[in-house]
N, C-alpha and C positions, 0 to 999 in steps of 0.2 A: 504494500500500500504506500502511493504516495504522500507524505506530508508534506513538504516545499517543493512546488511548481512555481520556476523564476522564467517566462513565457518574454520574451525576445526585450531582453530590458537594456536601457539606454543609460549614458544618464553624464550630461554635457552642465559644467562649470561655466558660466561667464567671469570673466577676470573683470575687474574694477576699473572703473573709467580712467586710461591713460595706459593702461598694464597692456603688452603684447607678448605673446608668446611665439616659436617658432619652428611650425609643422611642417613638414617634408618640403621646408626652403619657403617656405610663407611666414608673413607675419597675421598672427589669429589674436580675437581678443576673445576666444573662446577655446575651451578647450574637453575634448572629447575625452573622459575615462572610461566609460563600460560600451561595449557596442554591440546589441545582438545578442548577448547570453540568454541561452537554454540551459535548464539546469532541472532536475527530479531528484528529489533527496528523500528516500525510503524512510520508512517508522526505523526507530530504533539502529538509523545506518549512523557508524561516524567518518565525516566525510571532512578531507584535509582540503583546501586551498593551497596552490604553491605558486609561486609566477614573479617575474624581478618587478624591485621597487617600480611603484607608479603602472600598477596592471589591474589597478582597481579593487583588489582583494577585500580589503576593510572597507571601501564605499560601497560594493557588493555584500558584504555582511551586515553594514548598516544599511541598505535598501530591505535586506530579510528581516531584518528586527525593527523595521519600521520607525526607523530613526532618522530616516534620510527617504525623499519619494524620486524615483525615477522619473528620466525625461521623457522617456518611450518605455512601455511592456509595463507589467505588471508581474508582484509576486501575489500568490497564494499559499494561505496556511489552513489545511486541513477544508480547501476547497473554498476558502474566503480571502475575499483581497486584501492585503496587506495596509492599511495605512498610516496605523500609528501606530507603537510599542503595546506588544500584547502581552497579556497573565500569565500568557502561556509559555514565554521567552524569557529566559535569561541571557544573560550576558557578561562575559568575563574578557575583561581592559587589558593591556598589558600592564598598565600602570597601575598599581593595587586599588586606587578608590576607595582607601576604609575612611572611615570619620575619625579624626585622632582624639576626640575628645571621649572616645567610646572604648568599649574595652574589646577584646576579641571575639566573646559572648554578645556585648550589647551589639558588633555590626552584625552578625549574624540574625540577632533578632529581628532589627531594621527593616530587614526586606518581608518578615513577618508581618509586623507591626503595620506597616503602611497596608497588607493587605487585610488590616483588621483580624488577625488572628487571634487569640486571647492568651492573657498572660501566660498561664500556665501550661499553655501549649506550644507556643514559640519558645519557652526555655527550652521545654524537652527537647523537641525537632533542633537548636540552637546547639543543645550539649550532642544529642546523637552526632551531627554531621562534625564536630570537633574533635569527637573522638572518631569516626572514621579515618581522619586527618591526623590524627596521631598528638591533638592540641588540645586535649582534657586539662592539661595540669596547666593549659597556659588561660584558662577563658579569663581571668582578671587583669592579661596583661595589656596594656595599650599598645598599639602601631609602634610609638618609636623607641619599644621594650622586647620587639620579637627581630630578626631577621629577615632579610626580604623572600625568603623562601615562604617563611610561617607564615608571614603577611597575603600571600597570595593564596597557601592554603586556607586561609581565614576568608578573603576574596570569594574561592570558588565556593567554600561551603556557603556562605550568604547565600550564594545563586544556585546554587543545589537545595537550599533549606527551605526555596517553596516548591519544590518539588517539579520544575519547567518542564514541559514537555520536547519544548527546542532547547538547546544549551548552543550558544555563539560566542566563539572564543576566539579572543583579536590577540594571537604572539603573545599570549599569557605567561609563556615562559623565558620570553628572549633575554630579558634582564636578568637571568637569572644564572649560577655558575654552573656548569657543564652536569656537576654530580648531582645538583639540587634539581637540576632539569630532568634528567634522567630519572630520577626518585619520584616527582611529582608524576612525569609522565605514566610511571608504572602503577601509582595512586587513583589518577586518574583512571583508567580503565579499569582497574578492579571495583570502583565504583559505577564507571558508567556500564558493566556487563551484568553489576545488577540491578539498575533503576531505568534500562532499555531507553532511558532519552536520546533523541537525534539532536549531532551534534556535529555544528561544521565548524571548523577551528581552521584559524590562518595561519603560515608559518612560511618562513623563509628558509626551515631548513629539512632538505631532502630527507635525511636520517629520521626526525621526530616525524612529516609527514607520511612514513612507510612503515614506522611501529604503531602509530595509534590510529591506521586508517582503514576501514574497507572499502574506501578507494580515496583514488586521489587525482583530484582539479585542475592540473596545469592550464595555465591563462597565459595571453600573449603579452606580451611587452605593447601599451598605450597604443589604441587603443585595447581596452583588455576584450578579450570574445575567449570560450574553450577551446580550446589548441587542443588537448585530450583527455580524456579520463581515463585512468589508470586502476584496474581491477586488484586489490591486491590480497591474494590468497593465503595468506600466512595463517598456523592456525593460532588457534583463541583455545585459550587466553595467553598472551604472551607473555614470554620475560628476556631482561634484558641481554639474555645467551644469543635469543634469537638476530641479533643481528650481524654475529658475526658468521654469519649461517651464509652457503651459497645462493640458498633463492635471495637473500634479503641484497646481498650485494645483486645481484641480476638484477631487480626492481631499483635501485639504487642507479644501476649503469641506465634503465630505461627512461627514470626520469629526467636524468643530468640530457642524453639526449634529447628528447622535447622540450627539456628547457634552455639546451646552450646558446640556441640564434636566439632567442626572445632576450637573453642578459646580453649578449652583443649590443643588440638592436638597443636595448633600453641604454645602455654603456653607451652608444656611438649618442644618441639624441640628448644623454646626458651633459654630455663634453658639446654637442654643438649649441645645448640650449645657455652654459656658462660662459662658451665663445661670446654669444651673440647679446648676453647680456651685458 
């Protein structure tokens, strides 16, 4: 079963009166990021984004979470158009987004609270998802008392703790140091294998998008359209052995190829958009 139907979406920036940009040897005071994406994302699938800086990845995930409206096309959620941030959607930042004046416990509550849950029930769901996290002993401590790891575990639980049925995850982990990425990554899916939410997550990086995905999105270099999607069979539930595994490098070598001309191409338009500025 389908749950996000993203149906031929567009979705063009105007720049500010006086600003030019410059496309394929023109000067534009517009500028085109998504162009034409078709996209079907299954109940219960988790599906990775991958594509060089400026391929529309995150404005693509904010058009699903109804953050951002497309210029052309339309998304659907569970057969309904998209247009503003739904109940049913979380959402996880790269950037942690806690409230510092809150404890690890009280942001977790937060996304309870605003949905009117009652006291006594957004503790419990607040502690269960902290100890999934492995951050029982910490729920008193504030943001700049934890690590930037903890801090994001604190993040996702929030958006897990109303139980979303979409979960959208913008490079949640990029800030984060190799071994702490690795750990969360492997967190993450122990949880998402058993709360079946669909979940598209963006990422820059080849390795993370082929441990946590059953498939994966390669996008072009600006404007972004699917270049291809990539099936990828490894089994479930994984751990981190798995990638030094022969299929995982195979899937590894196929995506760097549909991705190499799109980082050229984005590389070459990079260097000629700092020329020209």
């Amino acid at each position: 079963m389908d749950r996000i139907i993203v149906s031929d979406v567009s979705k063009t920036f105007q720049l500010k009166a006086g600003q030019r940009v410059t496309i394929d040897g023109r000067p534009s005071d517009h500028v085109t990021v998504l162009d034409g994406i078709d996209l079907a994302i299954r109940q219960g699938e988790f599906v990775t984004l991958v594509g060089p800086s400026g391929s529309g990845k995150s404005v693509l995930l904010d058009i699903i979470g109804g953050l951002s409206q497309p210029s052309d096309g339309v998304v659907r959620l569970d057969g309904n158009v998209i247009v503003k941030p739904d109940p049913k959607t979380g959402y996880v930042f790269q950037q942690y987004a806690l409230f510092p004046w809150r404890t690890a416990l009280a942001n977790i509550e937060y996304a309870l609270e605003v949905r009117r849950v009652a006291k006594a029930e957004r503790t419990e769901r607040a502690r269960h998802f902290l100890a999934l996290f492995g951050l029982s002993d910490f729920a008193d401590r504030y943001p700049n008392q934890l690590s930037g790891g903890m801090q994001q575990r604190v993040a996702i639980a929030r958006a897990l703790a109303t139980e979303p049925q979409v979960l959208l995850m913008d490079e949640p982990f990029a800030a984060l140091d190799a071994q702490t990425r690795d750990t969360l990554q492997s967190e993450l899916l122990k949880i998402w294998e058993k709360i079946n939410t669909t979940v598209v997550f963006v990422t820059h990086s080849i390795d993370e998008a082929i441990y946590l995905a059953d498939r994966i999105v390669v996008m072009t270099a600006r404007p972004g359209r699917v270049k291809q999607i990539i099936d990828v069979d490894l089994p479930r539930p994984r751990d981190g052995d798995i990638r030094a595994s022969d299929a995982f490098n195979a899937y590894r070598a196929e995506v760097w190829e549909a991705l190499r001309d799109e980082v050229d191409k984005a590389q070459r338009e990079s260097g000629l958009a700092a020329f020209a500025h």
